[in-house]
Steps between C-alpha positions, in 0.01 A plus 500: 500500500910424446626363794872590472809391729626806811852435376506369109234623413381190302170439406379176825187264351208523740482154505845455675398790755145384554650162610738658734315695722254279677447739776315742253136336588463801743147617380458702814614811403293619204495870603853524471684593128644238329920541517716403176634153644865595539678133367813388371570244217610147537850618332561781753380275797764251411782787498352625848538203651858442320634800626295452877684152531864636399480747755443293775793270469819533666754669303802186398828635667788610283 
């Protein structure tokens, strides 16, 4: 299975993913369906959190 980026669309490696999420031990709930993991690539992450840090600073006067 393709794991593929929510905005680009880019194929993600599974190795990159499976070393981000550390919290997905959980082994708890094997009744329940597996979801499609819903990630973002490193590219798009970096853009994110361009675009989140330029919004929070204060506008330079005129």
């Amino acid at each position: 299975m393709k794991i593929r980026c929510m905005l680009c669309g880019m194929p993600i490696d599974e190795e990159v993913l499976s070393s981000a999420d550390p919290l997905e031990d959980d082994d708890d709930d094997d009744d329940m369906p597996k979801k499609k993991p819903m990630s973002v690539c490193l590219r798009c992450q970096a853009k994110l959190k361009h675009e989140a840090d330029g919004q929070q600073k204060i506008p330079k006067p005129m």
